[in-house]
BAZA-629808 format. One record per residue (C-alpha): x, y, z. Coordinates in steps of 0.25 Angstrom, whole numbers. Layout:
- X|Y|Z
...
REM end
This chain:
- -112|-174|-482
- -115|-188|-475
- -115|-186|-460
- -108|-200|-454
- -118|-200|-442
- -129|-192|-442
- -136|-198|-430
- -125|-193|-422
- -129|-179|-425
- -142|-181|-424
- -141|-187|-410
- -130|-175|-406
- -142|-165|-409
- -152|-172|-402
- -142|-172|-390
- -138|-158|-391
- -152|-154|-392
- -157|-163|-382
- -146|-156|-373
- -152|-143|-378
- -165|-146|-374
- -162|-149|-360
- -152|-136|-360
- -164|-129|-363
- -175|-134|-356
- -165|-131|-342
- -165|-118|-349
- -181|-117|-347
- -183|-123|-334
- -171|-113|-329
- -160|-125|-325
- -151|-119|-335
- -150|-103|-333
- -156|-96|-345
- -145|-86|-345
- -135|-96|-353
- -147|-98|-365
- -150|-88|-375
- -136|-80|-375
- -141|-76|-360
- -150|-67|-367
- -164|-71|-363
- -168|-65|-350
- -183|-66|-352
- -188|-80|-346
- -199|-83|-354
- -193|-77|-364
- -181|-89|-361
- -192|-100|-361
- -196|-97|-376
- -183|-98|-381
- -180|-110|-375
- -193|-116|-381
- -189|-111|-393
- -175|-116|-391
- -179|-131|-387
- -187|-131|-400
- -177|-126|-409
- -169|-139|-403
- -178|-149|-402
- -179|-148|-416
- -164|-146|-418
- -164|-160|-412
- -175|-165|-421
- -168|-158|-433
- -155|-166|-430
- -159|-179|-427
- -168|-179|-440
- -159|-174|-448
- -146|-184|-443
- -159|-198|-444
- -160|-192|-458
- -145|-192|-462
- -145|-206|-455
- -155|-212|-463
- -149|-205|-476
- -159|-196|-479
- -160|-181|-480
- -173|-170|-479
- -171|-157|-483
- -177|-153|-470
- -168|-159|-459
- -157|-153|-468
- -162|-138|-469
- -165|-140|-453
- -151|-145|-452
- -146|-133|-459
- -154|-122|-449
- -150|-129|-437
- -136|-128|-441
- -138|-114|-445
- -146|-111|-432
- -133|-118|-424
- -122|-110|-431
- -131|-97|-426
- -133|-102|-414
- -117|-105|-410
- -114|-91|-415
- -125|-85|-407
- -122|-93|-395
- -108|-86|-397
- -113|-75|-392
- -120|-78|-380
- -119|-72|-367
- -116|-85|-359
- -103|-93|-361
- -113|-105|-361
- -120|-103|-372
- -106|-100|-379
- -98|-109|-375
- -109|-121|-375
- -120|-120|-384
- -111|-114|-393
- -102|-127|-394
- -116|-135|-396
- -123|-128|-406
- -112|-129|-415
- -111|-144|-415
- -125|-142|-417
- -124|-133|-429
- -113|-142|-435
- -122|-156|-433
- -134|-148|-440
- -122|-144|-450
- -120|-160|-452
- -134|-163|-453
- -137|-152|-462
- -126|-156|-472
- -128|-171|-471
- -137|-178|-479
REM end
């Protein structure tokens, strides 16, 4: 399936993930209360920390992933690669709006619900183009 333009999804997940990264890095220096991440579950400070490392990885490379993937589709050429990582995002996007669901703050459900699964439907796109 052709995707009409892909550097518009590519440059839609570099924004999103952008604003992720600032989201979290707030989250880190404790501008943003840590009681709206992690289904409000994570009471541990250092505990918080790590997971938002790991959380900032996990998208930064998201971001990468994207953007590869949609200057790949651009130029009409396809890796195997960017297209099994296009599929495990999705797939890490769909689980993640269900698990977002079921959080304990409405933020998480009623925001980062909504943004992961426009995330999960632009990996979706990515994942099926080429």
């Amino acid at each position: 399936m052709a995707l009409s333009h892909p550097m518009t999804y590519g440059v839609t997940v570099v924004t999103v993930t952008g604003l992720f990264v600032l989201f979290h890095l707030l989250v880190i220096v404790g501008i943003v209360p840590d009681a709206i991440v992690w289904g409000g579950r994570v009471n541990d400070r250092k505990k918080l920390v790590t997971m938002e490392l790991l959380s900032l990885s996990t998208i930064l490379l998201t971001g990468a992933v994207g953007f590869v993937r949609a200057l790949q589709l651009a130029q009409g050429e396809v890796f195997l690669l960017t297209t099994i990582l296009s599929w495990l995002f999705f797939a890490v996007f769909v689980l993640n709006s269900i698990s977002n669901l079921f959080a304990k703050t409405a933020f998480e459900r009623f925001v980062f619900t909504p943004v992961t699964l426009v995330l999960a439907y632009i990996f979706l796109r990515l994942a099926l183009a080429g």
